[in-house]
SEDO-419978 format. One record per residue: residue number from 1; x, y, z of N, C-alpha, C in turn; residue in one letter. Coordinates in pm, whole numbers, padded with zeros to 5 digits. Atoms other than C-alpha are relative to their C-alpha. Layout:
N
NUM_X_Y_Z_X_Y_Z_X_Y_Z_a .
...
END
This chain:
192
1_-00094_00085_-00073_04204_02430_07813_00036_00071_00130_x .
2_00039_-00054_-00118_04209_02489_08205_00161_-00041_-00012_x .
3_-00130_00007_-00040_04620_02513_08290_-00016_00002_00196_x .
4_-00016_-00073_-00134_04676_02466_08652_00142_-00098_00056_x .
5_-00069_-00001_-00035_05007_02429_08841_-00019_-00158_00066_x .
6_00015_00090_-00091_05104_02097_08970_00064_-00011_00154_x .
7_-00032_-00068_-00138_05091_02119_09372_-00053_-00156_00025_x .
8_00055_00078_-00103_04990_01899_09676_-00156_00003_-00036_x .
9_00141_00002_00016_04646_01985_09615_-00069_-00061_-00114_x .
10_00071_00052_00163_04606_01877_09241_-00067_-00089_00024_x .
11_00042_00099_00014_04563_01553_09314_-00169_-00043_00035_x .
12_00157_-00008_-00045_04177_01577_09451_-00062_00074_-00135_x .
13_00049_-00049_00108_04118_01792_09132_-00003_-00119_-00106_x .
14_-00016_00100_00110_04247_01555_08894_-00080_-00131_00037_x .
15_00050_00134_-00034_04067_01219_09059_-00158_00058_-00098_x .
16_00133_-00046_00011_03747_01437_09047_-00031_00013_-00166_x .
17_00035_00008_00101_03784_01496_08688_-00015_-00138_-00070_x .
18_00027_00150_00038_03884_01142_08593_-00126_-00056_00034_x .
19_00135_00037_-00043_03586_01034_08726_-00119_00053_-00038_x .
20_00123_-00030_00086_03364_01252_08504_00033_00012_-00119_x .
21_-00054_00063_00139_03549_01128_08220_00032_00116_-00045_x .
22_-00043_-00143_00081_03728_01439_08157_00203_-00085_-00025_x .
23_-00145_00051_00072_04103_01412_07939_00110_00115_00094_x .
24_-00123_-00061_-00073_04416_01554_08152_00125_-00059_-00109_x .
25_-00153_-00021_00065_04755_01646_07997_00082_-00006_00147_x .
26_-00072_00016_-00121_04999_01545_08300_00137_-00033_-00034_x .
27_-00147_00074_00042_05356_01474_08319_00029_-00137_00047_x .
28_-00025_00110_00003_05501_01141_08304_00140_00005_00037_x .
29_-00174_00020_-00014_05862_00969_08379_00054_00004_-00146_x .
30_-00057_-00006_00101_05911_01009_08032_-00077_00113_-00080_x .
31_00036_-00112_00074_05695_01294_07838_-00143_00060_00069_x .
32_00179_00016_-00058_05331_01450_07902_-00018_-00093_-00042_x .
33_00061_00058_00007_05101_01260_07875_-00161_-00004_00038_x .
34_00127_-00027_00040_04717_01223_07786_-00060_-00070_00064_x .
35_00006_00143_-00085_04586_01011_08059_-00200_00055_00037_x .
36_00183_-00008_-00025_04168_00948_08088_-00028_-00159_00060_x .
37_00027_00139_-00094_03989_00638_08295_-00006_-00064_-00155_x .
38_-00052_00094_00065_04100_00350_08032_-00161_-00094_-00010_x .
39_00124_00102_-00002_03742_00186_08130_-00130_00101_-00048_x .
40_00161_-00014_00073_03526_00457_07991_00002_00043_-00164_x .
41_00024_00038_00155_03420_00401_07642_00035_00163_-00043_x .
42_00032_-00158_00055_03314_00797_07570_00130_00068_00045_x .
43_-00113_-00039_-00025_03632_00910_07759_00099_-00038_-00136_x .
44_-00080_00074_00103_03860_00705_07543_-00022_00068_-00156_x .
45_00011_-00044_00154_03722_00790_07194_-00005_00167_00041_x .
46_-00047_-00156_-00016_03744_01185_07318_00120_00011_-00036_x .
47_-00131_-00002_00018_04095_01098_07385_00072_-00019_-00177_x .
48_-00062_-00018_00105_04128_01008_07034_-00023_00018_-00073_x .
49_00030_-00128_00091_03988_01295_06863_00077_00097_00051_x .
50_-00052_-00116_-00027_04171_01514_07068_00170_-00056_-00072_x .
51_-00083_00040_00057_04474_01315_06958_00042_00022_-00142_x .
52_-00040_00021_00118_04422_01271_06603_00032_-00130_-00025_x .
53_-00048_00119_00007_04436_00896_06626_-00105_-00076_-00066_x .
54_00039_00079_00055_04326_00638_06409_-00125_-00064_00128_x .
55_00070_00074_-00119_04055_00413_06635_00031_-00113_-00030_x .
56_-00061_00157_00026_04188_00077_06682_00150_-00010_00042_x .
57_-00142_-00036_00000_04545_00219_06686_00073_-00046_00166_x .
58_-00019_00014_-00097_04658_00069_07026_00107_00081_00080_x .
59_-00059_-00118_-00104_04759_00326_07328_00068_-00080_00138_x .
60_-00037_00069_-00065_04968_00225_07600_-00112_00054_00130_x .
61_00096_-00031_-00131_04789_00197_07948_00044_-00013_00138_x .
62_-00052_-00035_-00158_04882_00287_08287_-00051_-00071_00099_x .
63_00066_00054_-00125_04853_00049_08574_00060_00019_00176_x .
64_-00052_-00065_-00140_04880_00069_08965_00074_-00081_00066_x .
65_-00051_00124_-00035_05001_-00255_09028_00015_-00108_-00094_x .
66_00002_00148_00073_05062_-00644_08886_-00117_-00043_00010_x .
67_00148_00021_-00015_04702_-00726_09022_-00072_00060_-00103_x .
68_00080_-00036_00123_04569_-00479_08806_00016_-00018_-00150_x .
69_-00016_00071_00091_04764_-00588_08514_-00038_-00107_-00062_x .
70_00033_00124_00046_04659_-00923_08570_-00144_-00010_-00033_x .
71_00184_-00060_00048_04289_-00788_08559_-00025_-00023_-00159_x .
72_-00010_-00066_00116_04381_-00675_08201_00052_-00084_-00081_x .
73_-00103_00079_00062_04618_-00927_08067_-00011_-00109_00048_x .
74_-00078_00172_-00077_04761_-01291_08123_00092_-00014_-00041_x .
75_-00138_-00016_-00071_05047_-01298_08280_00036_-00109_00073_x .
76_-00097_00114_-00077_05281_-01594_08334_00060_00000_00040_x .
77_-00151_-00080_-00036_05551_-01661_08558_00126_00031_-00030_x .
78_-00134_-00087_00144_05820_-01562_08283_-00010_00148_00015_x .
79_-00012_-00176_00007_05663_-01230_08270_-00046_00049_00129_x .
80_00055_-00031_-00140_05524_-01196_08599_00200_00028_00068_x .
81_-00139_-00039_-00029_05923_-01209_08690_00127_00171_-00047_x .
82_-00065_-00128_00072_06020_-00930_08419_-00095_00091_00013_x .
83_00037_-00118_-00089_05770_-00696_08545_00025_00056_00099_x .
84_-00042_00004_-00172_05886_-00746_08881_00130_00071_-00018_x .
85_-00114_-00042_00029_06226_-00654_08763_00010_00178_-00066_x .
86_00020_-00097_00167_06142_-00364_08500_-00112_00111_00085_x .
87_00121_-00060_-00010_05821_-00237_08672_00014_00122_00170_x .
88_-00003_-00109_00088_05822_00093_08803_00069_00046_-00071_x .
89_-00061_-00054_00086_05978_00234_08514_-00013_00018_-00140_x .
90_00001_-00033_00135_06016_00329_08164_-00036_-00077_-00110_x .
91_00018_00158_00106_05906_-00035_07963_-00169_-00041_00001_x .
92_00123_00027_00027_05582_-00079_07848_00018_-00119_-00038_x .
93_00007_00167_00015_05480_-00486_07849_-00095_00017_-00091_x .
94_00092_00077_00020_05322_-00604_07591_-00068_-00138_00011_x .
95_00023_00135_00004_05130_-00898_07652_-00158_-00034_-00041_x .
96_00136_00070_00044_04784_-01110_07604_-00106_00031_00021_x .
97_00170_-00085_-00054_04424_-00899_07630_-00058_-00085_00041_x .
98_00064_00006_-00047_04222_-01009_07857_-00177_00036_-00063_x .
99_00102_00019_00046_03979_-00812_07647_-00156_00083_00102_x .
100_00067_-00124_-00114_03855_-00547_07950_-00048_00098_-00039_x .
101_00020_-00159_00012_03860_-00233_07796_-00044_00022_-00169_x .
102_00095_-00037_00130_03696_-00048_07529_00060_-00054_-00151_x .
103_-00050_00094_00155_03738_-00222_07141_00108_00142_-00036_x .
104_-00059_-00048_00078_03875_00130_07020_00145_-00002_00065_x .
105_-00090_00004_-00036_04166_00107_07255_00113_-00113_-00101_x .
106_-00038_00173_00102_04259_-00185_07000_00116_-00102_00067_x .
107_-00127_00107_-00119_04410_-00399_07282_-00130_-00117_00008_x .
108_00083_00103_-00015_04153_-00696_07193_00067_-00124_-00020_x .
109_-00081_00072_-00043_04454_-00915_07114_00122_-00006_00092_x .
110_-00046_-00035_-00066_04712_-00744_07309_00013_00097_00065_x .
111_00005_-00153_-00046_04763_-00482_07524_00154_00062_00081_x .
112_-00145_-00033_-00011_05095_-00272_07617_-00043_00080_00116_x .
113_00028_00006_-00126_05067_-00245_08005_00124_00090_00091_x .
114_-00101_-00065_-00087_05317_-00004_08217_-00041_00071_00125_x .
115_00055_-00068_-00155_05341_00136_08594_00147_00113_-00045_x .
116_-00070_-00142_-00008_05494_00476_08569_00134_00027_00093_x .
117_-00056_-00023_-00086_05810_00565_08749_-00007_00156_00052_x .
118_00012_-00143_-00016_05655_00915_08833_-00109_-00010_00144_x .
119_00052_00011_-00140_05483_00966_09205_-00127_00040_-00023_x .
120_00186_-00050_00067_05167_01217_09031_-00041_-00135_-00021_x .
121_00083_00134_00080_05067_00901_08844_-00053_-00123_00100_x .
122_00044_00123_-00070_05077_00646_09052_-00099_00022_00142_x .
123_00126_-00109_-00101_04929_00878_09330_-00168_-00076_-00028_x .
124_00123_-00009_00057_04637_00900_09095_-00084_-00128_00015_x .
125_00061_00130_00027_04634_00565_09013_-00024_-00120_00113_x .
126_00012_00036_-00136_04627_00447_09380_-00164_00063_00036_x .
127_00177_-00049_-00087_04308_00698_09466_-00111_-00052_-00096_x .
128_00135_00038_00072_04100_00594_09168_-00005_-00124_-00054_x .
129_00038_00164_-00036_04126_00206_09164_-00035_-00029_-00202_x .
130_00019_00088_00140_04141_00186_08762_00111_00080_-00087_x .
131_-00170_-00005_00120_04401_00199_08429_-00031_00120_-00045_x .
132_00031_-00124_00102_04455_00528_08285_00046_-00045_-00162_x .
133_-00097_00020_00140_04566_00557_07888_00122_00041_00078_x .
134_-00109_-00063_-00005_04921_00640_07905_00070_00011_-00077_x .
135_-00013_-00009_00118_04933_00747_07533_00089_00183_00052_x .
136_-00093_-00141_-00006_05220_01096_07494_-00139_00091_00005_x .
137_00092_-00057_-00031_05033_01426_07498_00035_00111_-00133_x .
138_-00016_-00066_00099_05084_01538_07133_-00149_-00049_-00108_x .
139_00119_00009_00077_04848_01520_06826_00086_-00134_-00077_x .
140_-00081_00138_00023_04957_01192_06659_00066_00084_-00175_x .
141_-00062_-00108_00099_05238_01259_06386_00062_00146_00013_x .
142_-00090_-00116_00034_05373_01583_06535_00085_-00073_00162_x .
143_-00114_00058_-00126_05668_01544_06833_-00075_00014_00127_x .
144_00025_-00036_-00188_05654_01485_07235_-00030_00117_00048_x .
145_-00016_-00164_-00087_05616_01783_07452_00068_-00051_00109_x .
146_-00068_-00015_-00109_05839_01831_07721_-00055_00118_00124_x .
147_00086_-00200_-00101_05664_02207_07830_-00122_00007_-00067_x .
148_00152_-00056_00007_05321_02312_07846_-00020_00066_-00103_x .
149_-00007_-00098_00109_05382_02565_07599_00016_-00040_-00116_x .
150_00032_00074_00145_05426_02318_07327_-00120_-00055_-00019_x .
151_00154_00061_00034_05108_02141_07415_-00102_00088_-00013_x .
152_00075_-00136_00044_04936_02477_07381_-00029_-00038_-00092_x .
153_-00070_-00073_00141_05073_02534_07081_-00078_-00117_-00116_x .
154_00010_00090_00110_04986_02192_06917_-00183_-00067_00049_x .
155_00143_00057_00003_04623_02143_07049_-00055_00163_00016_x .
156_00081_-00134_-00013_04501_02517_07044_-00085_00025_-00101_x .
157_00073_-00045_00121_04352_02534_06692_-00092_-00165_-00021_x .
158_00095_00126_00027_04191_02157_06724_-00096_00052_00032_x .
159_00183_00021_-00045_03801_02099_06767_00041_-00075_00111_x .
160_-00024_00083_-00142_03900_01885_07043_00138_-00021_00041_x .
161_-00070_-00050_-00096_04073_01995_07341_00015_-00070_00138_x .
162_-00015_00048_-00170_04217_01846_07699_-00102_00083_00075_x .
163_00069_-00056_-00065_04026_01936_07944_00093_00097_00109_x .
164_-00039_-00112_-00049_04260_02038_08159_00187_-00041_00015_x .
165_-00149_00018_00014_04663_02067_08174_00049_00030_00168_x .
166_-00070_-00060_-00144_04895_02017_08499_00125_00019_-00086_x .
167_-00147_-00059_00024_05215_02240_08453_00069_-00063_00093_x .
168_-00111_00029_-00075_05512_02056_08619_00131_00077_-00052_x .
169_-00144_-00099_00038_05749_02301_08419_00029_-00116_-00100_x .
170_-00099_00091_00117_05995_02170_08159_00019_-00116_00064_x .
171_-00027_00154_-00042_06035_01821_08211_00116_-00045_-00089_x .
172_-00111_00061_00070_06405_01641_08119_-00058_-00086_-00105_x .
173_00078_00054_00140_06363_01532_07758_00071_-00156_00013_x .
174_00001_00158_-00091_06366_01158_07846_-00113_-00064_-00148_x .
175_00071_00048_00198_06265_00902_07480_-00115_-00066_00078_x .
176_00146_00078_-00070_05934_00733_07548_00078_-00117_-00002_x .
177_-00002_00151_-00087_05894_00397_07707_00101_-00058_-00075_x .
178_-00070_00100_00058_06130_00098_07582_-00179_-00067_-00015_x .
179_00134_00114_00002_05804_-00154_07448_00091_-00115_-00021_x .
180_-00043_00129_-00020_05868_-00486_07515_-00117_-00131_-00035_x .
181_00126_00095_00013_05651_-00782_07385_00031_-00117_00022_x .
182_-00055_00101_-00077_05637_-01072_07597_-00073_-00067_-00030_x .
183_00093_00124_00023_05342_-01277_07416_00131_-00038_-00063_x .
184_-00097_00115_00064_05681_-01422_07247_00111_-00020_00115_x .
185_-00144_00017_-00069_05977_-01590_07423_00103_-00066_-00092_x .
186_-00086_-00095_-00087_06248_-01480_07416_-00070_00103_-00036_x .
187_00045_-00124_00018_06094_-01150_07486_00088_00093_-00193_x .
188_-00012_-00034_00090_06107_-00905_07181_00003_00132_-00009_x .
189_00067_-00061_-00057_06199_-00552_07237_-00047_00095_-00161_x .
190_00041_-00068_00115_05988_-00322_06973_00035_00132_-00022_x .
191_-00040_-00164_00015_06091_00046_07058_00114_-00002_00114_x .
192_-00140_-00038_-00098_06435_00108_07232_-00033_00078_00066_x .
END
């Protein structure tokens, strides 16, 4: 696991890896997070061996905009309004798959869609023109990380490893997303 400091410069590192389907541990507006290009098959199922995740188990996914959402989803103007409201920030949408991205992501009937309120991310997700996962950056079943030094700690003895970790330091311990599922109305929310 390659640790490197998050700076001005990262961001040309990190595109470059995304793009050869490598898994990054990054920080988020709410915890790390395990973020790989969402559109490649072999990426994806890495991601969830390094995880420890069921396949099928649906991961939330990081977008750069409503356009790209709507890529991914269908989106009416009910929810097209409460994104607008909600979106950047902490609320993962669920809504109606589209049916884009790889089967193991298991978003073939729905998929749980969020834009980050963090500047790295959306950075990212501005230079490389597609959805990351934006599944936490733990092994599934043990807690969040807030510091690098926990995600050490809890992927050091796996067979499968991040490729590479940005340190932003301790990050304010902040609960993951609110999920919100908007294939029903009145919206429905699932995780506070």
């Amino acid at each position: 696991m390659n640790i490197i400091k998050l700076n001005r410069n990262t961001l040309e590192v990190v595109v470059k890896a995304l793009r050869h389907g490598k898994i990054i541990v990054c920080p988020t507006d709410t915890v790390y997070g395990l973020v790989c290009d969402a559109t490649k098959k072999e990426a994806v199922q890495r991601l969830f061996k390094i995880k420890g995740r069921p396949a099928g188990k649906p991961i939330p996914i990081f977008v750069k905009d409503i356009n790209m959402a709507k890529r991914l989803a269908h989106i009416n103007g009910r929810q097209e309004d409460f994104l607008r409201k909600h979106w950047p920030g902490r609320v993962t949408a669920v809504l109606k798959s589209r049916n884009k991205l790889p089967k193991i992501l298991g978003a073939e009937r729905s998929i749980g869609l969020r834009i980050p309120s963090y500047k790295f991310i959306n950075d990212m997700l501005l230079e490389i023109n597609y959805p990351l996962t934006g599944t936490s950056a733990n092994i599934s079943g043990k807690p969040s990380c807030w510091d690098v030094n926990d995600i050490v700690k809890q992927f050091k003895r796996g067979k499968f490893k991040p490729d590479l970790i940005l340190d932003a330091g301790h990050l304010p311990k902040r609960k993951p997303s609110k999920v919100v599922d908007l294939t029903i109305y009145p919206p429905r929310v699932l995780r506070r």
